[in-house]
C-alpha positions, 0 to 999 in steps of 0.5 A: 082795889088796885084793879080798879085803877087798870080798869080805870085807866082801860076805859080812859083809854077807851074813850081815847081812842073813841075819839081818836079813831087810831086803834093806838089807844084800845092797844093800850086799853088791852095792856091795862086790862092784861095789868089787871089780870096780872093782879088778879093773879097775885103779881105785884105792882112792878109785875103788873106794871111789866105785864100792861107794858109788854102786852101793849107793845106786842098789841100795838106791833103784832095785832094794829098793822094787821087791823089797819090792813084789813079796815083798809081792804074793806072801806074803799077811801072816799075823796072828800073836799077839794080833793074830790074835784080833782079829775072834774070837768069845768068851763072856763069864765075869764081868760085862764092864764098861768097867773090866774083866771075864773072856771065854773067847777061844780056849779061854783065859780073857782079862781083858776090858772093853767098848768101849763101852756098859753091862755085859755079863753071863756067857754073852754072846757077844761079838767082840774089837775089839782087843788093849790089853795082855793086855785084850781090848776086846769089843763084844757080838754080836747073837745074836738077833731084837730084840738089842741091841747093847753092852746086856747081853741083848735088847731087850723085843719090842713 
C-alpha cells in the first residue's frame, strides 16, 4: 500500500498548484507519480525516493521553462488596476504642481503631480506617465499648434 502514499502526495500537490498556478507544484506532482511507478516495479523505498526526486528535477528544469514559454505566447498580458491607467488621457481639476494637484482620470478624480516642468492649470489635458501610490505622475499634452509641452498653456505665436 506504499503507493498510496505517492499518489496521495501527487494529488496534495495537485491541488497546490491549483492554487498556486505556478506549474511548480504539478513538477512534483509528476515525480511523486514516477516514485509510484517505481514502486510498482518492485524498487525499494530509497529507489522510490531517488526516482520521485530525479523526475522532479528533470520536469521542473526540462518541461516548466518550455511551458511558461509557450502559455505566454498564447495569452497576451492584460494590464490590470492602476497599471492600466498608464498611457491615459486625463484633465486637470486643480493647478497640478511637482508636489501635488487633482486630474479627473477615468471618470474619478486622482490626486495627481507633474513629472516635471512648471504648473499645470484646471482644464489641461494631460497623460499619465505612472502610477506612485494612489498619485498619478502627469505630462502635459500638446493640444494645439505652438503647445508647449510640461508649461501650463501654449507658446505666444510669433
Amino acid at each position: 500500500m506504499e503507493w498510496l502514499w505517492w499518489v496521495g502526495a501527487a494529488l496534495l500537490f495537485g491541488i497546490m498548484e491549483m492554487l498556486t498556478l505556478g506549474l511548480v507544484f504539478v513538477m512534483f506532482a509528476g515525480g511523486a507519480l514516477a516514485g509510484a511507478l517505481a514502486y510498482a516495479l518492485g524498487a525499494s523505498v530509497p529507489v522510490q525516493i531517488l526516482v520521485a526526486a530525479a523526475t522532479s528535477a528533470l520536469l521542473l528544469g526540462a518541461l516548466r521553462p518550455w511551458l511558461l514559454r509557450h502559455l505566454r505566447q498564447r495569452s497576451p498580458l492584460v494590464e490590470t488596476n492602476s497599471a492600466a491607467l498608464v498611457g491615459r488621457d486625463a484633465v486637470v481639476v486643480s493647478t497640478v504642481t511637482v508636489d501635488s494637484g487633482r486630474v479627473k482620470l477615468n471618470g474619478e478624480v486622482w490626486s495627481a503631480r507633474a513629472d516635471a516642468g512648471s504648473a499645470i492649470p484646471p482644464g489641461t489635458p494631460v497623460k499619465v506617465a505612472r502610477i506612485d501610490g494612489a498619485t498619478a505622475v502627469v505630462t502635459q499634452t500638446v493640444t494645439g499648434p505652438g503647445a508647449v509641452p510640461g508649461v501650463g498653456g501654449t507658446a505666444p505665436r510669433a
